[in-house]
LOPAGU-671720 format. One record per residue: residue in three letters; x, y, z of N, C-alpha, C, O in turn. Coordinates in steps of 0.02 Angstrom, whole numbers, plus 32768, in hexadecimal, padded with zeros to 4 digits. Atoms other than C-alpha are relative to their C-alpha. Last residue first. Layout:
residues N
ALAXYZXYZXYZXYZ...
end
This chain:
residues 49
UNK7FF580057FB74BD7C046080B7FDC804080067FD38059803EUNK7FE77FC67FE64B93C00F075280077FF980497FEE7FCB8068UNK80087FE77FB34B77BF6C07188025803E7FFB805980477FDBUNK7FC17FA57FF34B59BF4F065C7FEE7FEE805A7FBD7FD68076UNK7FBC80187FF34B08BE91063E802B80428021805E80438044UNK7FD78006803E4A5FBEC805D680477FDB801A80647FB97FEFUNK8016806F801A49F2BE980686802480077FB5801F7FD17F98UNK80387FDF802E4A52BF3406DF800F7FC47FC6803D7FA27FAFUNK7FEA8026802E4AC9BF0C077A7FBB80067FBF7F8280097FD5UNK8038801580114AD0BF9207FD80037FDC7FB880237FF87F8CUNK7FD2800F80564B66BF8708607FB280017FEE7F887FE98014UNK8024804E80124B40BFE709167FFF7FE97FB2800780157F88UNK7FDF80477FF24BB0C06A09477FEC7FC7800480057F978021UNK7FA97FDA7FDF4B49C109094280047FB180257FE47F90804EUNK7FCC802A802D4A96C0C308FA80537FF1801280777FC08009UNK800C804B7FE84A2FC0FF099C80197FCE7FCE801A7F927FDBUNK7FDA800D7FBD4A82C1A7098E7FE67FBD80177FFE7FA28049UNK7FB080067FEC4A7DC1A808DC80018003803B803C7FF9804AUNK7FE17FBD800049B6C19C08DD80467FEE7FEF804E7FB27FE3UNK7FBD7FF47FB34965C0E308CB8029803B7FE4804180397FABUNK80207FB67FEA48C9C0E3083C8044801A803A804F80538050UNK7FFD801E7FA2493AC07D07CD7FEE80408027800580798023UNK7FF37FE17FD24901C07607097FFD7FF280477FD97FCA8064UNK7FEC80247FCC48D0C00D067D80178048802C8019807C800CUNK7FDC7FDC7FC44862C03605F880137FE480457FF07FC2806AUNK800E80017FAB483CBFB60594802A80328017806780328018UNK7FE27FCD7FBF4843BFD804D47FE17FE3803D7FA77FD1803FUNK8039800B7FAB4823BF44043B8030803A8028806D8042801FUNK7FDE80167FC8485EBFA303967FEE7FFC803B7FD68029805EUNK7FDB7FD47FEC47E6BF97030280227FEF803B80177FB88054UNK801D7FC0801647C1BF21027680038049801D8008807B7FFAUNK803B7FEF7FF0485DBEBE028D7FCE804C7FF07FDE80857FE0UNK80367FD3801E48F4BE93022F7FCA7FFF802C7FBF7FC38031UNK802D800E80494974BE21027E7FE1803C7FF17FFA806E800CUNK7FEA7FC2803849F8BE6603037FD27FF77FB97FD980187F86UNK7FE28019803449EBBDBF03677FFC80267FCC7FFD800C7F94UNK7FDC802D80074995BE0503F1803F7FEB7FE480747FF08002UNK7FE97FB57FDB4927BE7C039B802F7FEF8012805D80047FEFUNK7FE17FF2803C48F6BDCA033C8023804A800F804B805F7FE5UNK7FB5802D801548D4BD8603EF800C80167FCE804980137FD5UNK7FD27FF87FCF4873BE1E043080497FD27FE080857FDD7FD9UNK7FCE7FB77FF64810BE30039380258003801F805380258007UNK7FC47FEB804147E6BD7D038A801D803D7FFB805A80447FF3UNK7FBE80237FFD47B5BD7E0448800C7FFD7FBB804380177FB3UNK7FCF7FDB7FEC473DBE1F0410803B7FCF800D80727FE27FF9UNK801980097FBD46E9BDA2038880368042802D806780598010UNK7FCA80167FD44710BDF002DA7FDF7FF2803E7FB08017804EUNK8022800F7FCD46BEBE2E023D801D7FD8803580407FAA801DUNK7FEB80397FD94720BE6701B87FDD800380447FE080368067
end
């Protein structure tokens, strides 16, 4: 199966079948002392404090 990467993302998405699983690494370069009491909101929906 041959796939554009936006078809992979949207069928990833929507739990379909794809050929393999799209990855982005995400990460926040900010320490805990420059996180400490600020909400950080993460592009899936989860917030952590």
């Amino acid at each position: 199966m041959q796939m554009t990467s936006r078809e992979r993302v949207l069928r990833a998405m929507r739990r379909q079948s794809v050929d393999y699983v799209p990855f982005s690494p995400s990460f926040n370069a900010l320490s805990d002392a420059q996180r400490r009491g600020k909400r950080w909101s993460f592009p899936w929906g989860a917030v952590a404090v």
